[in-house]
N, C-alpha and C positions, 0 to 999 in steps of 0.2 A: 308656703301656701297662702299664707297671711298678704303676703305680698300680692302675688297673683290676683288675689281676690278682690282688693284694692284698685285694681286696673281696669275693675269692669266695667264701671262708667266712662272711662276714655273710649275704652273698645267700642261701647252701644255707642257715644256721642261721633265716632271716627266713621263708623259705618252709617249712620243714620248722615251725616254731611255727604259724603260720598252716594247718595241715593237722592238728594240735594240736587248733586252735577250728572247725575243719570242721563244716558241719552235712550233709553227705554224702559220700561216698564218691566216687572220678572215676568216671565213667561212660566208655565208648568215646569217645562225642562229644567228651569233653574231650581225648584226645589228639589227635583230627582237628583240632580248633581249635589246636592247638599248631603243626599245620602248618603254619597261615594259609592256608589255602584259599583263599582271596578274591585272595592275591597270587600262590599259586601256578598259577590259573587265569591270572594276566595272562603269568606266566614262561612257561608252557605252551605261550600262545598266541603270545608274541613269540618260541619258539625254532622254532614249528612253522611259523612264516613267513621264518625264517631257513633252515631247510630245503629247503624247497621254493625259495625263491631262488636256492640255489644250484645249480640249474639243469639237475641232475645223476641218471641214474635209479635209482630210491631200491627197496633192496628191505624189502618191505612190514614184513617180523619183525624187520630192523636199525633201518628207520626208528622203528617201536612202541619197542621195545626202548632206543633212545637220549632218545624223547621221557619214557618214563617212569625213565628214568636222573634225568633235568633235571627232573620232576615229583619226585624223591623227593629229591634235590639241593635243592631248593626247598624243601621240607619241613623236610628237617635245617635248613637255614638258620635256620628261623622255631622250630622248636623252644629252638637255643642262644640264638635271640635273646632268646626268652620265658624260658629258665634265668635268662640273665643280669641282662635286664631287670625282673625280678620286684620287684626294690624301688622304682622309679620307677615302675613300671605300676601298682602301688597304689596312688599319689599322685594317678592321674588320673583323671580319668571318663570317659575314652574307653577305656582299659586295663582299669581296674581287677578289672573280671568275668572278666577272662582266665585260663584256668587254674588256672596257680600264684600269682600274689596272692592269689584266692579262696579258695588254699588245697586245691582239690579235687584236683590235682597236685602231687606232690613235685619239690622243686628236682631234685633228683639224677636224678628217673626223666626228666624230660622232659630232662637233660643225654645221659646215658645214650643215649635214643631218639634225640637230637640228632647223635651221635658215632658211633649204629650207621649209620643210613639215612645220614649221610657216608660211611664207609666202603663200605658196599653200593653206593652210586647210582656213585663212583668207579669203585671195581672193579671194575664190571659193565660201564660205557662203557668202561674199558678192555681187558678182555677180549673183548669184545663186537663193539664198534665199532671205536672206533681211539685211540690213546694222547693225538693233539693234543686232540680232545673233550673225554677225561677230564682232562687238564691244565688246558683252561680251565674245568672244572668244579668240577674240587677250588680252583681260585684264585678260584671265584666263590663257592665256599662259605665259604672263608678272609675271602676279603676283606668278609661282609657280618659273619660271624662275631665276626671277631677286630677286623678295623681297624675296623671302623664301628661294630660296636655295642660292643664292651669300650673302645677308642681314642677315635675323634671324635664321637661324640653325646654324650658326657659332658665334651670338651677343650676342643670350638673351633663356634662359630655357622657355620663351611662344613663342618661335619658333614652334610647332603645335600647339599652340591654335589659334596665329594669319595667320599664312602659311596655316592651316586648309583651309580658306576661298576659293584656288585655287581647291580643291578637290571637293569643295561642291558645285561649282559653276553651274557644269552642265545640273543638271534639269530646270537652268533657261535659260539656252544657248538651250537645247532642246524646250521649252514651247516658246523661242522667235520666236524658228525658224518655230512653227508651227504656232504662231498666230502673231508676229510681235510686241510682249505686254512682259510685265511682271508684274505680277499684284502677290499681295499679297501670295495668295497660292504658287507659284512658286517660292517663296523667303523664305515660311513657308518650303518648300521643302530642299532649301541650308542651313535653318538656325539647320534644324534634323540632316543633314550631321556635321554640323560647330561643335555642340555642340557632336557629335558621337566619332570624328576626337583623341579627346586630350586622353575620357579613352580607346580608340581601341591602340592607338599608347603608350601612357603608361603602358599599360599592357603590351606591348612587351618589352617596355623597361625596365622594372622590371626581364625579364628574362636574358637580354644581356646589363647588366648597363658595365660589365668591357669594353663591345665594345665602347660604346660613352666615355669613358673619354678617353679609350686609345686613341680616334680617337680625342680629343679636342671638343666633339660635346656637349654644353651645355643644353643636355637633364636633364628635372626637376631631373629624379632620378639622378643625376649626381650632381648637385647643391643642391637640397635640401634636396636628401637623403629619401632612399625610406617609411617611413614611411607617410613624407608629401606626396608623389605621390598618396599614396594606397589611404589617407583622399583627395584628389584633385579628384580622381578618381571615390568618391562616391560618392562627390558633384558635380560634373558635371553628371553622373547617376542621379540622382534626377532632374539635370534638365530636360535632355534627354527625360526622363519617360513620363513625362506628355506632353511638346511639341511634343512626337511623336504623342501622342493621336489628338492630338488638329484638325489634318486635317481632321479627323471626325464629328466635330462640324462646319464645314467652309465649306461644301459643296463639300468636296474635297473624302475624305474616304465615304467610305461604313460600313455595319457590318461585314464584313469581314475584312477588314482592322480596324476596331475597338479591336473586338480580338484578333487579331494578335499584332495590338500594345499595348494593355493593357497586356496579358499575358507576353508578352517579353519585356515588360517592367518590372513591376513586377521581371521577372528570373532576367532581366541586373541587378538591383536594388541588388537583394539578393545574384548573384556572386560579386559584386563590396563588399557587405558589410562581406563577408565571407573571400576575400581577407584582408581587414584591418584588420581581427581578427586573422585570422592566418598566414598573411607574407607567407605563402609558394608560392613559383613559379611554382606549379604543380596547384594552385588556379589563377595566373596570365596567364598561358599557355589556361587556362578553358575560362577566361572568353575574354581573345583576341580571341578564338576558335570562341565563343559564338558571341562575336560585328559583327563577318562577316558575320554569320546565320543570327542573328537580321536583321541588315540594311537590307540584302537581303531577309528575308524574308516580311519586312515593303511595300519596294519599289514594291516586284513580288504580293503583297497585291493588292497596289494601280493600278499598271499593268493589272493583271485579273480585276480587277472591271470595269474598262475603258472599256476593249476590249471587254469584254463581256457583258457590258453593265447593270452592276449593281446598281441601284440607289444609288445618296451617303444620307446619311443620313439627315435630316433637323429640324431644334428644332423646 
């Protein structure tokens, strides 16, 4: 951590030179990209089904009000990530157009933007909503913040397995904020994200291994070498499998969400194990395609059941 921290000046003085050799000025866009949209849309959607799970009646301008708490919580997240990250995201070709590498954003201002929409999206579920919300909010923001992105993405190859926990957080940040609890199911919720997290992101990294080593980023394929990845990746699948099931036994899933999760369990299962057999990256491209469908189609399961009012199943 120590270390990490130490590096903050290179990072602010690498990005601010890089802004130096700009051939344009940021535009708006470029702060929205700062947000990471893309992830923020999936947080959005896993805390707004965490919401409504909890089973409880929701009033309409607390419920808005706490979803766009955890949309701007989201936000700040991916901004400090992008301050931080600005000198490995250079190195990569999947990064490198971002922002601040590019240059089109100053380190400091997307820090800044990072630290205010924290503060804001905190205080405002707290006042707002209710204190337990904003406690797992500001710890979701911390934790993808500080421990994952300045700590383990840079320390140790279970940098997503344990980083994972910031992503997964938010069906219980939504279920706080509508019942003021977090209670078993809601944490059965973070723990299908938690264990989703390592082969969704592994299988990418199976496609773009020269980008993390070039970048220093102790991704598994990087250290252990992609064969252990592809065997980590099946065995986290088999966990996956069945605890997706399990919210159907718990009062939580319906038969529709039973389906859904046994079939695409099942497929996750047999792209993970077709991956190990034949190492092709055209089989990694598949089955990271596939983990995005999965999860979202697991969650807009649990979602419909809710809103529509589908009984959940009972032993």
């Amino acid at each position: 951590m120590r270390t990490a921290m130490a590096n903050t000046p290179n990072l602010v003085e690498g990005a601010n030179e890089a802004v130096a050799h700009a051939a344009q000025p940021a535009r708006w866009q470029d702060y929205v990209l700062l947000l990471k949209p893309r992830v923020m849309s999936l947080v959005i959607f896993t805390a707004l089904t965490g919401l409504f799970c909890a089973g409880v009646p929701l009033n309409p301008v607390l419920a808005a009000t706490a979803i766009l708490c955890i949309a701007v919580g989201a936000g700040a997240s991916g901004a400090l990530n992008m301050w931080f990250d600005a000198d490995i995201d250079a190195k990569m070709r999947r990064t490198l157009n971002r922002p601040v590498p590019s240059g089109r954003v100053q380190g400091a201002d997307a820090l800044a933007l990072g630290m205010t929409l924290s503060l804001f999206s905190v205080g405002l579920m707290g006042l707002a909503v209710n204190l337990l919300a904003a406690g797992l909010l500001a710890f979701t923001i911390f934790f993808y913040a500080v421990v994952y992105t300045m700590w383990l993405k840079r320390s140790t190859p279970q940098n997503i397995v344990i980083g994972g926990l910031a992503g997964a957080l938010p069906p219980a940040v939504g279920w706080a904020a509508a019942s003021g609890t977090a209670p078993l199911n809601a944490w059965l919720l973070v723990a299908i994200i938690f264990f989703w997290t390592p082969p969704h992101f592994w299988a990418l990294s199976l496609t773009m291994g020269d980008d993390y080593q070039r970048a220093g980023v102790p991704m598994l394929s990087v250290t252990a070498g992609e064969p252990a990845t592809r065997r980590q990746i099946l065995i986290y699948s088999l966990i996956l499998a069945p605890l997706a099931v399990a919210p159907a036994f718990t009062g939580l899933g319906g038969p529709v969400y039973l389906a859904v999760a046994g079939i695409g369990g099942i497929a996750f299962i047999a792209l993970a194990a077709q991956l190990l057999r034949t190492a092709a990256k055209l089989d990694a491209r598949r089955l990271f395609g596939f983990s995005i469908l999965y999860l979202f189609l697991l969650f807009a399961a649990l979602l419909g059941e809710h809103v529509f009012g589908v009984r959940a199943l009972t032993l």
